[in-house]
C-alpha positions as CSV (number, residue, x, y, z in Angstrom):
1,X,122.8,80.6,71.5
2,X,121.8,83.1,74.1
3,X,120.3,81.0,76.7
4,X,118.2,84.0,78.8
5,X,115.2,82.6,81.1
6,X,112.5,83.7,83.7
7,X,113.4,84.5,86.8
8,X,110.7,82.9,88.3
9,X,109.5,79.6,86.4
10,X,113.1,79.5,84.2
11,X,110.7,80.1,80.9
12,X,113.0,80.3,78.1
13,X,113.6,84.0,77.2
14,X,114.1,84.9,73.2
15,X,117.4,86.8,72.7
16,X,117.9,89.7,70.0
17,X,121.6,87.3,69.3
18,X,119.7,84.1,68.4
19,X,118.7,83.2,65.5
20,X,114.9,83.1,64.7
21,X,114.7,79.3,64.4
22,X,116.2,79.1,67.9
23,X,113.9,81.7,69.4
24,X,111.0,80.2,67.7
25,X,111.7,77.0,69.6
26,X,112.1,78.4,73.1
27,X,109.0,80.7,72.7
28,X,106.9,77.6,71.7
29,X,108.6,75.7,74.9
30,X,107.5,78.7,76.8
31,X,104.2,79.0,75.6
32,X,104.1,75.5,76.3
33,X,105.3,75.6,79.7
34,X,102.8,78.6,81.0
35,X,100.1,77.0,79.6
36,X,100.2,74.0,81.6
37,X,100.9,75.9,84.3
38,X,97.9,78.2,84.2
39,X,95.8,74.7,83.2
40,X,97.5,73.2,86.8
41,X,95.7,76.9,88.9
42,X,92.5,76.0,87.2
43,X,91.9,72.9,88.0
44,X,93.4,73.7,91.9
45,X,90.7,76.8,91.5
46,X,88.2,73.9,90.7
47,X,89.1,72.0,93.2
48,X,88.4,74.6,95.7
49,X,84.9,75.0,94.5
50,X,85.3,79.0,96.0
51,X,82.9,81.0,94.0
52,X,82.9,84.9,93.7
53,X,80.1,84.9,96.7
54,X,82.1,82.5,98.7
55,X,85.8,84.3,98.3
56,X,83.7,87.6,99.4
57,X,82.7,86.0,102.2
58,X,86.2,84.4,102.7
59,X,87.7,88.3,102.5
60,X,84.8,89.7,104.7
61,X,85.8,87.1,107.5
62,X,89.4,87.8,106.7
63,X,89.6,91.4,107.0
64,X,87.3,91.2,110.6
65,X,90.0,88.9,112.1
66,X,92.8,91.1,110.8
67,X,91.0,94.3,112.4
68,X,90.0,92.2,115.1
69,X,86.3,93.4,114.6
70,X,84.3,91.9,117.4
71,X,81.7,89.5,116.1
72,X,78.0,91.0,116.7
73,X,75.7,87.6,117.1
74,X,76.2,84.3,117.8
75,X,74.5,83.9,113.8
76,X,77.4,85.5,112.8
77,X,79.7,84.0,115.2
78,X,78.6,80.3,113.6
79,X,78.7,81.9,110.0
80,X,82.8,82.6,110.7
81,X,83.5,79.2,112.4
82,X,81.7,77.6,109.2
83,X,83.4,79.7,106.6
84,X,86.9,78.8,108.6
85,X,86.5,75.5,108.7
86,X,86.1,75.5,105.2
87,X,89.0,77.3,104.5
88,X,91.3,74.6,106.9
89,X,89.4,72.1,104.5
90,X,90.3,74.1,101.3
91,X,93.7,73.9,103.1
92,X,93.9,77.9,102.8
């Protein structure tokens, strides 16, 4: 048996010199395998509790500290210091 994988993740690859019962296997252990690993990102995603509103904030605040975009108010000075301090929470 041809014993191909993922580069990434070492998901086991079908190969055209197995024999269908042998590839069956591996693509069930595959399927198997990236489904518990996209289960394992959702519940870290829920963990996070980031919304859609909440990442665009998160991006907003990121892109002004990579353009080092001077910050207008002290409202919106108090905005960025909450939304980074919950991103050291979030461990981000």
């Amino acid at each position: 048996m041809i014993d191909h994988k993922t580069a990434a993740r070492q998901y086991p690859l079908p190969h055209v010199q197995n024999s269908g019962n042998e590839d069956c296997d591996r693509i069930r252990s595959s399927l198997s395998a990236i489904d518990e690993d996209m289960n394992a990102l959702i519940e870290q995603s829920d963990h996070l509790q980031i919304n859609k509103a909440d990442q665009t904030e998160v991006d907003v605040i990121q892109q002004s500290l990579l353009l080092k975009t001077p910050i207008a108010t002290t409202e919106a000075l108090q905005a960025e210091l909450s939304n980074l301090s919950a991103l050291v929470f979030a461990n981000l």
